[in-house]
Structure formats: structure tokens, C-alpha cells
PDB file of N, CA, C and O in Angstrom, chain B, residues numbered from 101:
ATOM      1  N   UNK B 101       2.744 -38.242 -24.217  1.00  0.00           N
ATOM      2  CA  UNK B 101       3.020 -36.835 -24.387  1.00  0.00           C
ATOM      3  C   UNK B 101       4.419 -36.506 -23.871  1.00  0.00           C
ATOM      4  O   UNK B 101       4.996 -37.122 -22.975  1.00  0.00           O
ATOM      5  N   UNK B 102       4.951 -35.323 -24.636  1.00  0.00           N
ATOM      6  CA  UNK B 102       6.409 -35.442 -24.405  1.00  0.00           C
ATOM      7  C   UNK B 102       6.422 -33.967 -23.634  1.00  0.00           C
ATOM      8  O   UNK B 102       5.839 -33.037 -24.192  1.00  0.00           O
ATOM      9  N   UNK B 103       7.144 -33.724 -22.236  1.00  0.00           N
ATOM     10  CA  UNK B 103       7.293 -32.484 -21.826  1.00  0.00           C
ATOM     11  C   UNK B 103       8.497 -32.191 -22.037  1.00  0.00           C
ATOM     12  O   UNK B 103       9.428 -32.958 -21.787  1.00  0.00           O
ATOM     13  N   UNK B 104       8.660 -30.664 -22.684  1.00  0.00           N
ATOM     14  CA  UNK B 104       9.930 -29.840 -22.812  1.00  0.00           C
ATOM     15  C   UNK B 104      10.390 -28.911 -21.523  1.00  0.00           C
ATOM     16  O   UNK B 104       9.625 -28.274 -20.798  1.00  0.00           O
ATOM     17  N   UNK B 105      11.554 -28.977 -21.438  1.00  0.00           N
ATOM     18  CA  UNK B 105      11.970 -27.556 -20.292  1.00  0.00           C
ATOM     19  C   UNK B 105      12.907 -26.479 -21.254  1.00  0.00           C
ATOM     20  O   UNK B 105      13.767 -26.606 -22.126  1.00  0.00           O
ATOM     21  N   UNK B 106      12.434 -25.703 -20.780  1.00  0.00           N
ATOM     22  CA  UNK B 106      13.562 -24.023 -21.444  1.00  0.00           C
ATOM     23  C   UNK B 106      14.771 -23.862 -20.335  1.00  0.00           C
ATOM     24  O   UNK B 106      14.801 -23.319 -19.231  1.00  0.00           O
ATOM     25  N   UNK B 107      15.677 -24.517 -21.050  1.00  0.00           N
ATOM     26  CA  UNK B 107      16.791 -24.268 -20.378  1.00  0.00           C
ATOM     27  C   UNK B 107      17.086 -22.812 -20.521  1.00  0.00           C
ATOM     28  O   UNK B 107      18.013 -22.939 -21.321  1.00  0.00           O
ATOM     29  N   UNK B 108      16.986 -21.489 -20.338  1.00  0.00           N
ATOM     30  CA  UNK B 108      16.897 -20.585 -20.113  1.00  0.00           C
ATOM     31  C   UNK B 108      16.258 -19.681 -18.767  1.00  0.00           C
ATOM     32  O   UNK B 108      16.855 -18.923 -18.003  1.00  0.00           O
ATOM     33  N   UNK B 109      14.499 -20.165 -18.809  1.00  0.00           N
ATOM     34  CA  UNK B 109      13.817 -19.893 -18.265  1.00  0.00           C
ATOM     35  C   UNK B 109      13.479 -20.968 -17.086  1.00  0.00           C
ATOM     36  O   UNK B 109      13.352 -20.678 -15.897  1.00  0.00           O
ATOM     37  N   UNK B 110      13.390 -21.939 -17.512  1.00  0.00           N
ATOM     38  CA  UNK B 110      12.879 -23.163 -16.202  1.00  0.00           C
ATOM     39  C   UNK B 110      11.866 -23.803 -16.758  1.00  0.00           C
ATOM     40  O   UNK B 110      11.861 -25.030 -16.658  1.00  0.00           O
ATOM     41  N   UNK B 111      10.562 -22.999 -17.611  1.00  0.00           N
ATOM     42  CA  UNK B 111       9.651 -23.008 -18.492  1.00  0.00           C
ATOM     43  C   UNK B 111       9.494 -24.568 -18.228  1.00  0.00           C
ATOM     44  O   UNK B 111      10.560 -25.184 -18.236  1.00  0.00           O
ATOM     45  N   UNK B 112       8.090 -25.469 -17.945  1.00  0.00           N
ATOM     46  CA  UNK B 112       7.888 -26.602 -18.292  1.00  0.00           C
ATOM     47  C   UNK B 112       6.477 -27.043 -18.997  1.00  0.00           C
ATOM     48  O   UNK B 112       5.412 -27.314 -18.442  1.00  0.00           O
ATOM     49  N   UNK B 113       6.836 -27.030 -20.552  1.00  0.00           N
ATOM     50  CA  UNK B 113       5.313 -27.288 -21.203  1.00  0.00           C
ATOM     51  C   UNK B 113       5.215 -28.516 -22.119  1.00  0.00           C
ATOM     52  O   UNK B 113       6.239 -29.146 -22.386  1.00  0.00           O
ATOM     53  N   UNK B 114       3.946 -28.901 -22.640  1.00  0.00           N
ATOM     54  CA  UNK B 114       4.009 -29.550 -23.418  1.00  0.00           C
ATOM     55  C   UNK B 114       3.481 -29.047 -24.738  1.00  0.00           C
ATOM     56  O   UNK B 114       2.416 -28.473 -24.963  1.00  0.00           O
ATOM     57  N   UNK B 115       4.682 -29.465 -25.756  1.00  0.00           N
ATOM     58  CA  UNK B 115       4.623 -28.586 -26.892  1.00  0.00           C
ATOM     59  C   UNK B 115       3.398 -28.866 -27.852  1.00  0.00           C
ATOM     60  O   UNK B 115       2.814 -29.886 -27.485  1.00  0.00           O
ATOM     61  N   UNK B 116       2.772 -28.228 -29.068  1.00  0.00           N
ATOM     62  CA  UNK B 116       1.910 -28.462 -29.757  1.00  0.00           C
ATOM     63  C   UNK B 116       2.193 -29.227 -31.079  1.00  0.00           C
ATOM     64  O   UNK B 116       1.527 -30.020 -31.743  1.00  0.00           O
ATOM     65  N   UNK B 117       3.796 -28.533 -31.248  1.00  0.00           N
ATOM     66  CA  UNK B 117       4.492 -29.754 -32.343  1.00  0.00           C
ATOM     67  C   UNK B 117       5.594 -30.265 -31.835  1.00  0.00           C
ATOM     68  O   UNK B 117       6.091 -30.174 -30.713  1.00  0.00           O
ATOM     69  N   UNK B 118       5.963 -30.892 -32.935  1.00  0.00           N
ATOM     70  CA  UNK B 118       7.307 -31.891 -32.309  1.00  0.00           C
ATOM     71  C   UNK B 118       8.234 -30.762 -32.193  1.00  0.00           C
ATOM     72  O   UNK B 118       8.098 -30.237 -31.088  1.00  0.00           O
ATOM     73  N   UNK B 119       9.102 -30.204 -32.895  1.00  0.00           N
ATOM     74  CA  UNK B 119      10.166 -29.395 -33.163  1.00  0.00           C
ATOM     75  C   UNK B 119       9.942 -27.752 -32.831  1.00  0.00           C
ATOM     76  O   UNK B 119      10.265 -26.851 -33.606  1.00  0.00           O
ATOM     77  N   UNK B 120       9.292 -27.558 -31.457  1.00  0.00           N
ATOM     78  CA  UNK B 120       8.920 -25.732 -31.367  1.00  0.00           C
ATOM     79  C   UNK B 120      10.515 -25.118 -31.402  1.00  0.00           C
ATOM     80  O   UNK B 120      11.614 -25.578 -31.095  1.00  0.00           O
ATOM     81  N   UNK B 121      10.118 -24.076 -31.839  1.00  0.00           N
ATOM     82  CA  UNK B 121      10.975 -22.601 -32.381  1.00  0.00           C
ATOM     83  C   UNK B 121      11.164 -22.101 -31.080  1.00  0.00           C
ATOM     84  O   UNK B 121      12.378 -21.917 -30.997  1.00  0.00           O
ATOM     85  N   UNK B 122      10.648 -21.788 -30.047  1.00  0.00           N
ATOM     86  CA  UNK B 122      11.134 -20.740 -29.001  1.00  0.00           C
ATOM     87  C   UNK B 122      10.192 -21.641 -27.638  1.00  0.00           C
ATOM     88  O   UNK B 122       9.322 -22.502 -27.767  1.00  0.00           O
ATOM     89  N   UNK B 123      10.609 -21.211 -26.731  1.00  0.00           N
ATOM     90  CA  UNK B 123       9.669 -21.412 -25.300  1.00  0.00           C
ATOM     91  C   UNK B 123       8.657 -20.532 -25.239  1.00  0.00           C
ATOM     92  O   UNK B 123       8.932 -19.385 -25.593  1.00  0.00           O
ATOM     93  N   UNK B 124       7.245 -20.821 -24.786  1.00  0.00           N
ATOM     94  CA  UNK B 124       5.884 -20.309 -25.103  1.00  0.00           C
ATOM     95  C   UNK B 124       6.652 -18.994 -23.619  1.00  0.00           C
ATOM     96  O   UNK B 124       6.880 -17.840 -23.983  1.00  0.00           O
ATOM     97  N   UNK B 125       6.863 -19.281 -22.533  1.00  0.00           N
ATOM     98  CA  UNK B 125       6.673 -18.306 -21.382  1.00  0.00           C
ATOM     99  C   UNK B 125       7.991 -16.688 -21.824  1.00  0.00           C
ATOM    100  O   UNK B 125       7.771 -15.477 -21.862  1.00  0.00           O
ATOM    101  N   UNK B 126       9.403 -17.587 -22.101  1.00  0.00           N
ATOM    102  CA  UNK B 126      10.389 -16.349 -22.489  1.00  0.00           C
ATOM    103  C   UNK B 126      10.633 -16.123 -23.817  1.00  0.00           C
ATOM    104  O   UNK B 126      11.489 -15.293 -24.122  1.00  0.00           O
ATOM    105  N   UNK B 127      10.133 -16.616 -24.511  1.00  0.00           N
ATOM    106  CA  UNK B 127      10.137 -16.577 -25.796  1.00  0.00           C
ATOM    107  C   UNK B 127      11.201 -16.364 -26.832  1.00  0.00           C
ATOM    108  O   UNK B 127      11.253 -15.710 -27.873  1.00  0.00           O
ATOM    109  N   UNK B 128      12.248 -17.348 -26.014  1.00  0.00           N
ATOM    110  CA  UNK B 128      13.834 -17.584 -26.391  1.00  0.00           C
ATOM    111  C   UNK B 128      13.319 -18.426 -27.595  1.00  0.00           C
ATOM    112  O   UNK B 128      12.241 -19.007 -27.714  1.00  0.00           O
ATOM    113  N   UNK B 129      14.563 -18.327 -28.614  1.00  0.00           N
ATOM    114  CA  UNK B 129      14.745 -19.142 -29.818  1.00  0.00           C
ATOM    115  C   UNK B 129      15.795 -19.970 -29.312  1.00  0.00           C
ATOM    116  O   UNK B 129      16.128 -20.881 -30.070  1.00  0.00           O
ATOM    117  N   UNK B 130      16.507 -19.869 -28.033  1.00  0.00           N
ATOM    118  CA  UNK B 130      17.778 -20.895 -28.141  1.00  0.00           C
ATOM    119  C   UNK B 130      17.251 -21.285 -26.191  1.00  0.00           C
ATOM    120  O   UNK B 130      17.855 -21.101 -25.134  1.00  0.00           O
ATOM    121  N   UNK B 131      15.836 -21.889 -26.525  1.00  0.00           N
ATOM    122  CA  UNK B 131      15.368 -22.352 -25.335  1.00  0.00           C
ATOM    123  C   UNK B 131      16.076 -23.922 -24.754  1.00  0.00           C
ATOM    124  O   UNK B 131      16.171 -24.241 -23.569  1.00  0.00           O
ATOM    125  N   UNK B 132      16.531 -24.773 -25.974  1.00  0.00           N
ATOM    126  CA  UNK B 132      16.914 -25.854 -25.478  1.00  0.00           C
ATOM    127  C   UNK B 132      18.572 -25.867 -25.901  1.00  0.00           C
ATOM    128  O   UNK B 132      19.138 -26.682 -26.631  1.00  0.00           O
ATOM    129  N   UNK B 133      19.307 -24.379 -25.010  1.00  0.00           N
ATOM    130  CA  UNK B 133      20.695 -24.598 -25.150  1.00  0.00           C
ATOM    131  C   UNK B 133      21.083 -24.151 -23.846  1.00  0.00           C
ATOM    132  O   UNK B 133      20.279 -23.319 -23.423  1.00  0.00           O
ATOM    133  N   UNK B 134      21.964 -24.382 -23.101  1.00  0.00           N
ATOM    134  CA  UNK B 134      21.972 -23.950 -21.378  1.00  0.00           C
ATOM    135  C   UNK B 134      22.618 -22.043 -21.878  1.00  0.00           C
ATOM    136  O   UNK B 134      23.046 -21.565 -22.929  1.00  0.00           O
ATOM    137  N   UNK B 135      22.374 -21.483 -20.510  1.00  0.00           N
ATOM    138  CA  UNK B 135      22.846 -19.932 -20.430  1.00  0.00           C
ATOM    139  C   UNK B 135      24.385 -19.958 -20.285  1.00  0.00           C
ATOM    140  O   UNK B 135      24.873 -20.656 -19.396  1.00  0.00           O
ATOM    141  N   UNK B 136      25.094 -19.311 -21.024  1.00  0.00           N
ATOM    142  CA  UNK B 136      26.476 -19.463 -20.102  1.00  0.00           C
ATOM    143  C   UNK B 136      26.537 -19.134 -18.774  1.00  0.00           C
ATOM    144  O   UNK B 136      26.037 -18.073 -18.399  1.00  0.00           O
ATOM    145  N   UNK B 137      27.301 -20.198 -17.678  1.00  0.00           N
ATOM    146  CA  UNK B 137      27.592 -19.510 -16.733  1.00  0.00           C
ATOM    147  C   UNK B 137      28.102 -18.477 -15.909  1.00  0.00           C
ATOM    148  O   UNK B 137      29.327 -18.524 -15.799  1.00  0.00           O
ATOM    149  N   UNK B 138      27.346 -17.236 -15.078  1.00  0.00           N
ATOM    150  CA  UNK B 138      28.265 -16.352 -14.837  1.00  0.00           C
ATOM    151  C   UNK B 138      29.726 -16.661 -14.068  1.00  0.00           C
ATOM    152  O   UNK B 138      29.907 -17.660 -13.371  1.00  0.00           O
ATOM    153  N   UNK B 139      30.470 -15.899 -14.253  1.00  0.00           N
ATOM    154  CA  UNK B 139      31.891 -15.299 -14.316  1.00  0.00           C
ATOM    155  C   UNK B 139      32.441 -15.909 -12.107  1.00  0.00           C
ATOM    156  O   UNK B 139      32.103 -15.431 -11.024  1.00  0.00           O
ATOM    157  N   UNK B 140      33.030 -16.673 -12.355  1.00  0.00           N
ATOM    158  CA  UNK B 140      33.317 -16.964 -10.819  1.00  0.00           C
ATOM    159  C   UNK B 140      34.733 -16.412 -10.319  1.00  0.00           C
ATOM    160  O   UNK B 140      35.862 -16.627 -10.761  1.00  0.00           O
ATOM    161  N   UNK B 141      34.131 -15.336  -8.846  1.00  0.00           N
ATOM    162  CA  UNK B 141      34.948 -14.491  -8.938  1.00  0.00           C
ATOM    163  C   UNK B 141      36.001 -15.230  -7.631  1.00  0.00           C
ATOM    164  O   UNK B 141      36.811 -14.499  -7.062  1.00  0.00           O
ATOM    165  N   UNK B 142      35.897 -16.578  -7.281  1.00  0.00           N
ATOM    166  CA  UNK B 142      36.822 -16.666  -6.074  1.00  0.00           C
ATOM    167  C   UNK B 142      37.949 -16.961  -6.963  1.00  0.00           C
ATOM    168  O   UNK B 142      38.677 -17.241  -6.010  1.00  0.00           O
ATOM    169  N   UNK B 143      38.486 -17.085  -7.668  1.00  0.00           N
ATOM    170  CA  UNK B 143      39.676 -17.298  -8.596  1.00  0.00           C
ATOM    171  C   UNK B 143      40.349 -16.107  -8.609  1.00  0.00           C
ATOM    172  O   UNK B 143      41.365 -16.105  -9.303  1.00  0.00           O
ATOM    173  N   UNK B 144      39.956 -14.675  -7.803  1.00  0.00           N
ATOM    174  CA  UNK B 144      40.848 -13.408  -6.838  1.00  0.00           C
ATOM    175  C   UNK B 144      41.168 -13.726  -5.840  1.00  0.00           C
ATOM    176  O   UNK B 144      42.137 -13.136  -5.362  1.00  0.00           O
ATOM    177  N   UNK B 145      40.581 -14.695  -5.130  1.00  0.00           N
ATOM    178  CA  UNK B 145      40.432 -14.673  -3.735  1.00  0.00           C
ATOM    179  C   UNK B 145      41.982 -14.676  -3.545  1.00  0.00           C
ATOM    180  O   UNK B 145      42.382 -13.512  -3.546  1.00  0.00           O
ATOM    181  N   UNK B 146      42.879 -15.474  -3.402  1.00  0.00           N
ATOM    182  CA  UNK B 146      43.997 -15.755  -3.112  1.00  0.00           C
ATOM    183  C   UNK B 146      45.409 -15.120  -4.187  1.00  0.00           C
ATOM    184  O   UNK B 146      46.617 -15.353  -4.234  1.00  0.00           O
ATOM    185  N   UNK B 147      44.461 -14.230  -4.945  1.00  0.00           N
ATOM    186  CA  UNK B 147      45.993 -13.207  -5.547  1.00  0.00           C
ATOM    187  C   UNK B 147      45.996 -11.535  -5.290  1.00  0.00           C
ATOM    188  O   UNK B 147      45.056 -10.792  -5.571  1.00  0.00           O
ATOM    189  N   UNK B 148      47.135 -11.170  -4.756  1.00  0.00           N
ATOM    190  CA  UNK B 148      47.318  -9.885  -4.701  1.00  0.00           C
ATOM    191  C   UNK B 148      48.128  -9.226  -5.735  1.00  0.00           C
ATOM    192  O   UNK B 148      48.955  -9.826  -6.421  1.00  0.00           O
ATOM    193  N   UNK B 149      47.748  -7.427  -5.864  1.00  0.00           N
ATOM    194  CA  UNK B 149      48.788  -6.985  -6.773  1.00  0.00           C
ATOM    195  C   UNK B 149      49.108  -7.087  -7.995  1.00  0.00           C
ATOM    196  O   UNK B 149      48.064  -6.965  -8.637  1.00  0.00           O
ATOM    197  N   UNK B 150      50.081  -7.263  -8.764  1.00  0.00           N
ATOM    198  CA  UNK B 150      50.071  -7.736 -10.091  1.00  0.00           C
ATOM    199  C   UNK B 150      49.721  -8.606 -10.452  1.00  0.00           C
ATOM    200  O   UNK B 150      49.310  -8.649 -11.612  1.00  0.00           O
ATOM    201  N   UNK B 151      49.709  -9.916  -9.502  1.00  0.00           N
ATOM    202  CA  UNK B 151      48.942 -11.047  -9.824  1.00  0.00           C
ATOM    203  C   UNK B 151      47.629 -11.021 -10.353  1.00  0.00           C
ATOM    204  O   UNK B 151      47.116 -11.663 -11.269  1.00  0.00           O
ATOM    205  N   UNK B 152      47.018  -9.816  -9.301  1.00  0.00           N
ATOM    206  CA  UNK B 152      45.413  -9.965  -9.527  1.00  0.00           C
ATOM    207  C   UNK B 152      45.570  -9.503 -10.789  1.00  0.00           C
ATOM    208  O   UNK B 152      45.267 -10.246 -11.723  1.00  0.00           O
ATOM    209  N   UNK B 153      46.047  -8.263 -11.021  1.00  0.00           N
ATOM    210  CA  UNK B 153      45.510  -7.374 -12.282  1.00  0.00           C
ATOM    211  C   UNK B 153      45.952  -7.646 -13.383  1.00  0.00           C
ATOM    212  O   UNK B 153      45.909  -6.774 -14.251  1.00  0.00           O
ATOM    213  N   UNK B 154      46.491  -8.900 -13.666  1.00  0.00           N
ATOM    214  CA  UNK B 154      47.664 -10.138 -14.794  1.00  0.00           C
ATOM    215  C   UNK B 154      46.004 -10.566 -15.156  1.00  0.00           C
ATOM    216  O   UNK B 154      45.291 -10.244 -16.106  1.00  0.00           O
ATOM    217  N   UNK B 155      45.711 -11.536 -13.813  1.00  0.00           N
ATOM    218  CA  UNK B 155      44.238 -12.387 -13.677  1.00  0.00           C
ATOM    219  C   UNK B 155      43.045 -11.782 -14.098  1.00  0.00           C
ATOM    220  O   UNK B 155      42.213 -12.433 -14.730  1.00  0.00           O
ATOM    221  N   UNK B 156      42.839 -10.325 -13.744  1.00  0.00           N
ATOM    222  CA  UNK B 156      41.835  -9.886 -14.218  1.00  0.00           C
ATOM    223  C   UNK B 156      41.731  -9.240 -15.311  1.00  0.00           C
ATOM    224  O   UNK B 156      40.639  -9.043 -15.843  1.00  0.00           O
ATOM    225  N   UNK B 157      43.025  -8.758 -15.869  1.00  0.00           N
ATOM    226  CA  UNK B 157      42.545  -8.409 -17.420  1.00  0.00           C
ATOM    227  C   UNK B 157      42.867  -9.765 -18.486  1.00  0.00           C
ATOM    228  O   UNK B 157      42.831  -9.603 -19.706  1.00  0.00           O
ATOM    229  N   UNK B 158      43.179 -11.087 -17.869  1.00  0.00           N
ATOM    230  CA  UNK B 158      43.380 -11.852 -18.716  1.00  0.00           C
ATOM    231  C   UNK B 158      41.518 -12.286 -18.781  1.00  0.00           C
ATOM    232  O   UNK B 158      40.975 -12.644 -19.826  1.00  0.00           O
ATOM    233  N   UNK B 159      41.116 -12.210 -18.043  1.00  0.00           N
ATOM    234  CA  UNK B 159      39.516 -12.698 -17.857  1.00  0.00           C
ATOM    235  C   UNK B 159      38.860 -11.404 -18.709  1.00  0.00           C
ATOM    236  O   UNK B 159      38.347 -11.629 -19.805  1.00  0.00           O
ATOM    237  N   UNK B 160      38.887 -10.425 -18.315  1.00  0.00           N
ATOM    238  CA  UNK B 160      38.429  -9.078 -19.060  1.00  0.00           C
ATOM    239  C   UNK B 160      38.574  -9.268 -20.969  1.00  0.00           C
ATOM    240  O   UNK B 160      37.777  -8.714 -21.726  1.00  0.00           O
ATOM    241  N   UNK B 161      39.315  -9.828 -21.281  1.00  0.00           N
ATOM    242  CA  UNK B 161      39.287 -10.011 -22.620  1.00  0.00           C
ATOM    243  C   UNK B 161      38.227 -10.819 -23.343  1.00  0.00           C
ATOM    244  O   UNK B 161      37.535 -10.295 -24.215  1.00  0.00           O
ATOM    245  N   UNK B 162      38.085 -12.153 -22.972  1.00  0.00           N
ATOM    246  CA  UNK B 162      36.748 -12.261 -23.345  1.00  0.00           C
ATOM    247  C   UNK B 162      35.838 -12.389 -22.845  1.00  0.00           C
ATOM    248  O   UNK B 162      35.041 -13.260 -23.196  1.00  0.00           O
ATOM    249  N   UNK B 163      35.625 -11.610 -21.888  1.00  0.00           N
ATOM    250  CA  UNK B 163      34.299 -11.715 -20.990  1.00  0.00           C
ATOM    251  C   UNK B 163      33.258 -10.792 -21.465  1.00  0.00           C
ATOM    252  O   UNK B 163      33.548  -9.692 -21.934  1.00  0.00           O
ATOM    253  N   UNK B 164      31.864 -11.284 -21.335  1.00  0.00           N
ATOM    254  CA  UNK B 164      30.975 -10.511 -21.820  1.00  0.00           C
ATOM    255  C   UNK B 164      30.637  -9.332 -21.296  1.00  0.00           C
ATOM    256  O   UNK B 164      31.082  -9.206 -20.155  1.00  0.00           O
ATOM    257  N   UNK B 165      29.829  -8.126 -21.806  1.00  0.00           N
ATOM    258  CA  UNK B 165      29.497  -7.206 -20.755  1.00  0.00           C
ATOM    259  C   UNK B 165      29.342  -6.856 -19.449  1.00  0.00           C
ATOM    260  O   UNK B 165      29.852  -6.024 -18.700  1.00  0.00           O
ATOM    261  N   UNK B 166      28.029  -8.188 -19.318  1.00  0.00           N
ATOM    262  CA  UNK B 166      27.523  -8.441 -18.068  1.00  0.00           C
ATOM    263  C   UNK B 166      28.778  -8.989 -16.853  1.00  0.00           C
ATOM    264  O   UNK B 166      28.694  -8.904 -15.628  1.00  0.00           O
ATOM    265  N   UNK B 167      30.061  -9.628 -17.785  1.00  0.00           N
ATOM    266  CA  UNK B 167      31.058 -10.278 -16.906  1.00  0.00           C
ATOM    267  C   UNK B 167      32.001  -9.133 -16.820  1.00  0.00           C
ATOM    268  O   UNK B 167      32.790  -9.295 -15.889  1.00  0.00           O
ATOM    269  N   UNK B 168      32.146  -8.256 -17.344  1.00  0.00           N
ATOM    270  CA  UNK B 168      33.244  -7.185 -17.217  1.00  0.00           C
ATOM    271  C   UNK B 168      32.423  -5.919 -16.199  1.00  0.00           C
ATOM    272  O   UNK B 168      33.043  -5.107 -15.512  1.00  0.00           O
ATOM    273  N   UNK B 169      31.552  -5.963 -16.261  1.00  0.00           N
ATOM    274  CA  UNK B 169      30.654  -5.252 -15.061  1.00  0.00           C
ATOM    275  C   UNK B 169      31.106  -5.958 -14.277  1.00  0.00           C
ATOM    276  O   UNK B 169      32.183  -5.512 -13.881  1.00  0.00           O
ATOM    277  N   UNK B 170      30.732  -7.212 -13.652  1.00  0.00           N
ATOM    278  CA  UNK B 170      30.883  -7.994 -12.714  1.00  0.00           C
ATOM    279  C   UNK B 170      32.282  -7.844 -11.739  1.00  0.00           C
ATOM    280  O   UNK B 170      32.400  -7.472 -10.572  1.00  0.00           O
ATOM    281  N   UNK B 171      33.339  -8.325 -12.799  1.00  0.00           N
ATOM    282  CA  UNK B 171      34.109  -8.219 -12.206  1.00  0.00           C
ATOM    283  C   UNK B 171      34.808  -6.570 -11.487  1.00  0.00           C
ATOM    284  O   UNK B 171      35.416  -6.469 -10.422  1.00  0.00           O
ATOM    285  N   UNK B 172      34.484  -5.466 -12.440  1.00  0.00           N
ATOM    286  CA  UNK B 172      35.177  -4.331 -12.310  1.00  0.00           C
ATOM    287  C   UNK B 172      34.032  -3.618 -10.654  1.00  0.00           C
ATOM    288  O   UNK B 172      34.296  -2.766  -9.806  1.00  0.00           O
ATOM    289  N   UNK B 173      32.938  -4.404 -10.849  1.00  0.00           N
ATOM    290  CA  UNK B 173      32.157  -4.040  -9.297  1.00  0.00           C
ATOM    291  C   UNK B 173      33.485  -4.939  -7.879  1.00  0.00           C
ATOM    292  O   UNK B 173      34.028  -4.566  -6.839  1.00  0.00           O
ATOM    293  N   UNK B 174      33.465  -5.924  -8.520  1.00  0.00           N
ATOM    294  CA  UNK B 174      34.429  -7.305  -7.237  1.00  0.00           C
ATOM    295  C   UNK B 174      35.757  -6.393  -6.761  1.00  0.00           C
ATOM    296  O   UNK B 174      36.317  -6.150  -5.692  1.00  0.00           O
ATOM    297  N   UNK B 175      35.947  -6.005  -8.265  1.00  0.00           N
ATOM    298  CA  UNK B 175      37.478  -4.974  -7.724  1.00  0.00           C
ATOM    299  C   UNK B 175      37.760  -4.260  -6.885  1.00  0.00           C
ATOM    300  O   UNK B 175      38.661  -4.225  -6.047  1.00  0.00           O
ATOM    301  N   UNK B 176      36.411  -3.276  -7.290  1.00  0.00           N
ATOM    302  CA  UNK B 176      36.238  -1.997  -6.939  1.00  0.00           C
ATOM    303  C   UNK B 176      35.781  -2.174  -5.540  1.00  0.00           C
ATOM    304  O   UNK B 176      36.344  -1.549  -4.641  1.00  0.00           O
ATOM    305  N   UNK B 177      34.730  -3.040  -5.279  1.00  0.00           N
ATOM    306  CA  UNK B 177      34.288  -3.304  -3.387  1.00  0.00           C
ATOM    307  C   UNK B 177      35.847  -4.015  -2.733  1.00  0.00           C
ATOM    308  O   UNK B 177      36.212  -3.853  -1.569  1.00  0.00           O
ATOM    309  N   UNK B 178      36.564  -4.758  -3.713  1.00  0.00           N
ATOM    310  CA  UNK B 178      37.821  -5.461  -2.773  1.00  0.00           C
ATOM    311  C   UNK B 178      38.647  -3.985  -2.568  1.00  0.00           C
ATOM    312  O   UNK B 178      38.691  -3.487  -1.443  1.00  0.00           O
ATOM    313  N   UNK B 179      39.091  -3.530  -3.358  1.00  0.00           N
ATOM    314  CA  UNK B 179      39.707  -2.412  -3.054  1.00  0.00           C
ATOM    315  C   UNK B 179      39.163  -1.532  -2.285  1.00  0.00           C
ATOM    316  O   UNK B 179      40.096  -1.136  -1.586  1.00  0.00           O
ATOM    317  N   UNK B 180      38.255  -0.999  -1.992  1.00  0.00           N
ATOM    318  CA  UNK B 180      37.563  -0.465  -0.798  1.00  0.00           C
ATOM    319  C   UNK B 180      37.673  -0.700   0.695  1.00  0.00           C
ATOM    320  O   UNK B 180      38.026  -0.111   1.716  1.00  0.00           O
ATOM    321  N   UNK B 181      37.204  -1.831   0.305  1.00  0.00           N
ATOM    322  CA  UNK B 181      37.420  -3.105   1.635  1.00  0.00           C
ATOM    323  C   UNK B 181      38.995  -3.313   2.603  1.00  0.00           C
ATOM    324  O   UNK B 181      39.187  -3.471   3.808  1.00  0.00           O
ATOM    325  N   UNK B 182      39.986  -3.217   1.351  1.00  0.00           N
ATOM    326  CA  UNK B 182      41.202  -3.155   1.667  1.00  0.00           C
ATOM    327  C   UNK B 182      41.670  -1.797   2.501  1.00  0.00           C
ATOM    328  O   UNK B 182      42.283  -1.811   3.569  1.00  0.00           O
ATOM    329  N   UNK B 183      41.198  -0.509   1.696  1.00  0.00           N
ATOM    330  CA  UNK B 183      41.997   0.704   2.317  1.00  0.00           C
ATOM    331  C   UNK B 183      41.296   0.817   3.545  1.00  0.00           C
ATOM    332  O   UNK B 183      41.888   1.540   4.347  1.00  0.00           O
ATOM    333  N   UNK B 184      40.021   0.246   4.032  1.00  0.00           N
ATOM    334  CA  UNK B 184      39.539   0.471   5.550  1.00  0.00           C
ATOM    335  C   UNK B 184      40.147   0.393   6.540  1.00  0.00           C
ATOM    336  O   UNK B 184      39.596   0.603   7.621  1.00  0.00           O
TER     337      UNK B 184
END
């Protein structure tokens, strides 16, 4: 018997046919493709100023929703953090 994992979910089953369509638990169709990884924000750590904001709208272009949230939260707490 052959066990599958849902690279999505973690999901570990054994399938009923050879070739399943989605993972039985999240019920992804693209269960055996990895998630992209989120957005890693220490690549600010060490730029100030125009540097950063060169760096961060070069990342902002194709970053997904969830990564343009991300980062515009990192900004927004560094800049905070800073005027204290």
C-alpha cells in the first residue's frame, strides 16, 4: 500500500486510487505541489532609508497579497519602533 502526504496540509492517507484529484482532509487540487514560501523579512534588517524603500517596493511588485500585507505590517511596526 502506497501512503500519500498533502503537501499543503500535512494530510497523511492512503489513497483509494492510484492518481487522486485533491487531498481527502483540505481538499486541495494542487495537494502534491509545495505552498510558496512566505516572504522573509530579515533582508530589511540591515538597510536604512532609501535603501529600504528601493528593497521594499522592488519586493512589493511581485509579491502576493498575503506578502504585501506582510511586509507593509514589518514597515509600519519598524517605523514605530524607530520614532520611540
Amino acid at each position: 500500500m502506497i501512503e500519500l502526504t498533502c503537501l499543503r496540509c500535512g494530510h497523511i492517507w492512503i489513497p483509494r486510487q492510484d492518481n487522486p484529484e485533491r487531498c481527502p482532509k483540505c481538499k486541495s487540487y494542487r495537494w502534491n505541489t509545495k505552498k510558496k514560501k512566505d516572504i522573509d523579512l530579515s533582508i530589511f534588517d540591515d538597510l536604512d532609508g532609501p535603501e529600504l524603500v528601493t528593497k521594499a517596493t522592488e519586493l512589493f511588485k511581485n509579491a502576493t497579497q498575503k506578502d504585501r500585507e506582510t511586509i507593509n505590517q514589518y514597515l509600519f511596526d519598524r517605523a514605530l519602533k524607530e520614532n520611540k
